[in-house]
C-alpha positions, 0 to 999 in steps of 0.5 A, a space after each residue: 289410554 285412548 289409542 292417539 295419546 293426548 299431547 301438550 306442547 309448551 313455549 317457554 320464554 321469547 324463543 319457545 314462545 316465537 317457535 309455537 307460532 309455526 306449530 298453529 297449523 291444521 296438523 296439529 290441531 290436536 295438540 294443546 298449544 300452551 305459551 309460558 313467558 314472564 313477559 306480558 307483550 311476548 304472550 300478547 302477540 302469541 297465537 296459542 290458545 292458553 297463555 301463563 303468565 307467570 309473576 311475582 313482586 321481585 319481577 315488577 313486570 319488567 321481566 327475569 332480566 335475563 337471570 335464571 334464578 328469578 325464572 326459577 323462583 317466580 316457576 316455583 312460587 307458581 309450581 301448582 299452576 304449571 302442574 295443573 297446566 300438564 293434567 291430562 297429558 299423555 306426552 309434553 313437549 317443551 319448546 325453549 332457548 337456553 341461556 337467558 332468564 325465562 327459558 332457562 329458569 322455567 324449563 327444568 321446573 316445568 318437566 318437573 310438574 309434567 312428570 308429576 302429573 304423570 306425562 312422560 316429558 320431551 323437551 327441544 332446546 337451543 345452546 345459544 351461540 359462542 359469540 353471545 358470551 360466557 355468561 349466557 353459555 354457562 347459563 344455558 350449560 347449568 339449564 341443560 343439565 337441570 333440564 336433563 334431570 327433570 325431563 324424560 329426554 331432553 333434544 339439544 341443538 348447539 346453535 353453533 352446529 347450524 354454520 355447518 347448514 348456512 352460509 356466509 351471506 345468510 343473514 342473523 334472522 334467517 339463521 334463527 328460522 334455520 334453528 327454529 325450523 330443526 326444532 319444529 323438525 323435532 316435534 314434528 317428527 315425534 307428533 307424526 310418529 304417535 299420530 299416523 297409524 302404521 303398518 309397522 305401528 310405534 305405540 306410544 309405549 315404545 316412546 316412553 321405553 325409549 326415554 322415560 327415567 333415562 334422562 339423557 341427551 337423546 339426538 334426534 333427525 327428521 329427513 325427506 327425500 323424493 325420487 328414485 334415489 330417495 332411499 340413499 338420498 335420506 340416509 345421506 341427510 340423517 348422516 349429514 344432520 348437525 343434531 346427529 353430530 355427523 352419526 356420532 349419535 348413533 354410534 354412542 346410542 343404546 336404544 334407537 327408534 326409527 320410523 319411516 313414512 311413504 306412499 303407496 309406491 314405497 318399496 321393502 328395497 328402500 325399506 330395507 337399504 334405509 335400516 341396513 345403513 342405520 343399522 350399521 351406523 348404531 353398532 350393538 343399539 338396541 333398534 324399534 322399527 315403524 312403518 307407515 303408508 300416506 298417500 300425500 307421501 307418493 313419490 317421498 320417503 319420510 325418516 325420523 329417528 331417535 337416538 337415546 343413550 343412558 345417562 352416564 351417571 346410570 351407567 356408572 352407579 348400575 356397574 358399581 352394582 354389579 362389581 363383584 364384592 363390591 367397590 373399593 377406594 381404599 380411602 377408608 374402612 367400610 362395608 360394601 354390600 352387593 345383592 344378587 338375586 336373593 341372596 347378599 353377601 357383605 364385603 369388609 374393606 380394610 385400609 392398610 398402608 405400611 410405614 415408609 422406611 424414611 431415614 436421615 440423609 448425610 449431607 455430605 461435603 457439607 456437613 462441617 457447614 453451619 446450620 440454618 438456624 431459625 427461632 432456634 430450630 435447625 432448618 436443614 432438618 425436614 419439617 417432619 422430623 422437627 415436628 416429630 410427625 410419622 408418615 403413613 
């Protein structure tokens, strides 16, 4: 694997397509920019260098209209052609806003060809915002989740969370640059972190740890201060991040990778005040740690970190695993078989439930009454009983 690990970077629909445009600078020139719309005139005025254009006869050119399943299905139909797109590939990175037809359709079968031609898969996506309706939000709900099945680790920024960054006389376009710029964040944030060489080095082997076959919502913060507060200053950011979610993140992560970058005037102080705050924010998490030196960096303090957590799904079917003897549900009869090690041993689980000791009621003062007769059956007596039914 060459020392800085081949990296392809993907726009998916008008939004991830739109984003790439801020990712055509000289840093990252190394990167493959490559734009995947339905849409003929998005990648027309796009400025990456591969362009897939993906078609079939149900779109007539006129696009997904904003339906996922024909995103989906043109994604399929061409599945061979995105897989081609990823050979070579150490690291993709897909770039889209969930909710609409391309970028919701296409993402999950894009991370799905990238892992099968072997690259581990990030991707950065957008929630649209809860004024833009039920149906757009449930789209983007049932993307994320086939998303977070299909790629290694997905970045979700809710749009809603930028109000915390805004303010009331911001208006709609320089909102939506607000949201793209913490998306470019993201990528940046990773890119500098696989291609700066460190002191503390982050190998490409820390990244796959962290999220391969985890499958999750990973969280995800690049900050920067300058100073001689610097230090504080950063944690106070990554702290304030709306895609740390207030440092609920942290709490809830399990593995966090932390990578700091400065010049030459960069102190272990600052250093160590930086990982004792994280640190504490991230409980028991299990913490990767890099450093580097730059020299454009004098007088600034660079802090990207990622958060992972396992999937719940993960987590509940590795403690169903190891509970002793097995699970029981009591719902019926079956075999249960735990492994340890060697050795196995099978559990038989039997339904047992008694007979409810159920008796005929008096009625009371009212049983010189009249019956309730119906079709000649008494309806004063419970169904049950009439019908002859036990109870168990």
């Amino acid at each position: 694997m060459p020392a800085t690990p081949a990296v392809k970077i993907f726009g998916v629909g008008n939004a991830g397509v739109s984003l790439l445009t801020a990712l055509t600078v000289p840093e990252f020139a190394a990167a493959h920019l490559i734009a995947v719309n339905t849409e003929a005139a998005s990648l027309a005025a796009s400025a990456a260098p591969m362009k897939i254009q993906l078609e079939n006869k149900l779109l007539r050119g006129l696009g997904t209209g904003g339906d996922p399943d024909r995103g989906r299905a043109v994604a399929e139909e061409q599945f061979s052609t995105l897989k081609s797109a990823c050979d070579g590939a150490n690291i993709v990175f897909i770039l889209a806003g969930l909710g609409g037809g391309a970028g919701s359709g296409i993402s999950p079968v894009l991370a799905r060809a990238a892992r099968e031609a072997g690259a581990v898969v990030l991707a950065f996506v957008t929630i649209p915002f809860e004024c833009e309706g039920n149906r757009r939000e449930a789209q983007a709900q049932q993307s994320l989740e086939q998303l977070k099945a299909a790629a290694d680790g997905v970045i979700c920024l809710p749009s809603q969370k930028v109000f915390k960054l805004i303010d009331e006389n911001t208006s709609v376009c320089d909102t939506f640059r607000v949201i793209g710029g913490l998306l470019v964040e993201g990528v940046r944030g990773v890119w500098q972190l696989l291609a700066r060489p460190g002191l503390i080095q982050v190998h490409f082997a820390d990244v796959c740890a962290l999220v391969r076959d985890r499958h999750a919502e990973n969280g995800f913060a690049f900050v920067e201060a300058g100073g001689p507060g610097r230090a504080r200053e950063v944690v106070e950011k990554l702290l304030a991040h709306p895609l740390l979610d207030a440092g609920r993140v942290l709490a809830e992560s399990d593995a966090v990778l932390v990578s700091l970058t400065g010049g030459k005037d960069l102190t272990m102080a600052e250093v160590n005040r930086v990982m004792e705050q994280i640190k504490r924010q991230c409980g028991h998490a299990q913490i990767i740690m890099g450093a580097a030196i730059d020299a454009a960096f004098t007088n600034r303090l660079c802090v990207t970190v990622i958060a992972a957590k396992q999937n719940v799904a993960s987590k509940l079917a590795v403690t169903r695993t190891e509970t002793q003897g097995g699970i029981s549900t009591g719902l019926s009869q079956r075999d249960t078989t735990v492994t340890r090690g060697t050795r196995t041993r099978r559990a038989k689980e039997k339904l047992f439930q008694p007979q409810l000791p159920l008796a005929i009621v008096s009625k009371g003062r009212f049983d010189k009454s009249e019956p309730t007769l119906h079709n000649g059956e008494d309806l004063d007596i419970p169904t049950f009983l009439r019908r002859g039914v036990p109870l168990n």
